[in-house]
C-alpha positions in Angstrom: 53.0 -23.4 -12.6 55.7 -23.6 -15.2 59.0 -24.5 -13.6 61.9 -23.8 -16.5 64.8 -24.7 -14.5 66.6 -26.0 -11.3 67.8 -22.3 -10.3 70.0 -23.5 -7.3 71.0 -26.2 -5.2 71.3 -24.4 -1.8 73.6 -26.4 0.7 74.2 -25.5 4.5 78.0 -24.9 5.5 79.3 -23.6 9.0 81.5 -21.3 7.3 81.8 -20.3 3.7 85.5 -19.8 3.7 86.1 -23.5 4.8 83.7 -24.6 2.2 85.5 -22.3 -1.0 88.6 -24.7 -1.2 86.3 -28.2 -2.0 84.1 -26.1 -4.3 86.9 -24.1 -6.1 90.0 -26.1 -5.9 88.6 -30.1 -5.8 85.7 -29.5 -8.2 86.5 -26.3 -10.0 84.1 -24.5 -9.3 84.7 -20.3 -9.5 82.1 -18.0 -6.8 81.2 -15.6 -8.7 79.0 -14.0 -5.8 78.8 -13.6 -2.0 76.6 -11.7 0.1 74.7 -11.4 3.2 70.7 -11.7 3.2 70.1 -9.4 6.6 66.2 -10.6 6.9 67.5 -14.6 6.8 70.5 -14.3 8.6 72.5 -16.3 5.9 75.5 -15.1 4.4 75.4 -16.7 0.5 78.2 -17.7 -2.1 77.0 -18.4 -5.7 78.9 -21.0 -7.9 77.8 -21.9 -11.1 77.8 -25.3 -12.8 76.4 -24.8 -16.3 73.1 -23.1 -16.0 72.2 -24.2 -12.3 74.2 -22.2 -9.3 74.8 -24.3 -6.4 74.1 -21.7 -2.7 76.5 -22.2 0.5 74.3 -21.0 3.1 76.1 -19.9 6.5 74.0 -19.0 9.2 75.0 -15.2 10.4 73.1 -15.5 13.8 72.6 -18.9 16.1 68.9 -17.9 15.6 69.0 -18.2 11.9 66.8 -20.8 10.2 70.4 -21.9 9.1 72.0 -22.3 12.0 68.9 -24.6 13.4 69.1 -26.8 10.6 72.6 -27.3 10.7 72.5 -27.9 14.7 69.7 -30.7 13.8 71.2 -32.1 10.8 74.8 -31.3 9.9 76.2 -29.4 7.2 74.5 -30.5 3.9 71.7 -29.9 1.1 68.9 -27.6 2.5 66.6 -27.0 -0.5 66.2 -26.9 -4.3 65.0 -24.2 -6.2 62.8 -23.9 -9.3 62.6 -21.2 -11.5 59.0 -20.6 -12.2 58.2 -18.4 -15.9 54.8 -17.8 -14.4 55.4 -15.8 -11.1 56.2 -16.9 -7.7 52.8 -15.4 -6.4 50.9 -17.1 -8.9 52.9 -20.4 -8.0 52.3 -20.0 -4.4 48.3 -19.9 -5.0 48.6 -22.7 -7.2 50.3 -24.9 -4.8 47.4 -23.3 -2.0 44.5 -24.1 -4.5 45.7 -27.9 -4.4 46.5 -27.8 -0.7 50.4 -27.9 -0.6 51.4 -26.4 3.0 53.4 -23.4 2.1 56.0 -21.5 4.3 55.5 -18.0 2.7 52.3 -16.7 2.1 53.8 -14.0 -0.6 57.0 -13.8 -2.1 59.9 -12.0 -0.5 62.9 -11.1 -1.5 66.4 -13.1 -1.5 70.0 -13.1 -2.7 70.6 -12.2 -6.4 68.0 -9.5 -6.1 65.4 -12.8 -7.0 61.8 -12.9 -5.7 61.2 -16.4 -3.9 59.2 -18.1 -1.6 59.5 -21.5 0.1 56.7 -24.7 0.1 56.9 -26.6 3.3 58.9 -30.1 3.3 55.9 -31.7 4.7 54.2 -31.4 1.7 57.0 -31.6 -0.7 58.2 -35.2 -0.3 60.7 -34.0 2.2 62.7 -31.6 0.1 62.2 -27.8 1.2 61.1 -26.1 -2.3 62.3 -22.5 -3.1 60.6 -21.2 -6.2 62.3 -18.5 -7.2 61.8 -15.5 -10.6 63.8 -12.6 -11.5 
């Protein structure tokens, strides 16, 4: 697979609006972007920071993959995503032809109208992987 760039930092927050004021007024960040994902339950704000965007993730259901990880683990970085040049399906069999445990089987669709899919921490060192293409 060829990975060009880290697309987004995605980062769990309880509430978007109490997260705004560190991003825009401590680091300067502007949001350029916020909408709600219906399938994930996650309402998303996009900030960018030269060419990566950093994701606030806030759960919009207690039954959201969001909300879980936040009740286990606090508020915080959830995943990383990769842009991949080559297509996220042909990424996802890559990663099943070398036996990386995978959390989609085929890419779905996400915020920013981008195609992603996710590879499971387990095999990932511990870091939830999004790999992501336009």
């Amino acid at each position: 697979m060829k990975i060009s760039k880290i697309e987004h930092l995605g980062i769990a927050v309880q509430s978007i609006e109490e997260a705004l004021p560190y991003y825009e007024q401590v680091l300067g960040f502007e949001c350029y972007n916020i909408e709600t994902v219906e399938d994930q339950k996650v309402r998303t704000a996009f900030l960018r920071v030269g060419e990566t965007k950093i994701e606030l993730l806030e759960p919009t259901s207690p039954d959201s993959t969001i909300a879980k990880f936040i009740e286990t683990r606090g508020q915080g970085i959830h995943h990383i995503a990769y842009k991949v040049e080559d297509g996220v399906a042909n990424a996802l069999a890559e990663c099943d032809g070398k036996g990386i445990r995978t959390i989609d089987k085929t890419p779905r669709g996400g915020a920013e109208g981008l195609h992603i899919a996710f590879l499971h921490p387990k095999a990932t060192q511990g870091v939830l992987t999004e790999l992501c293409e336009e």
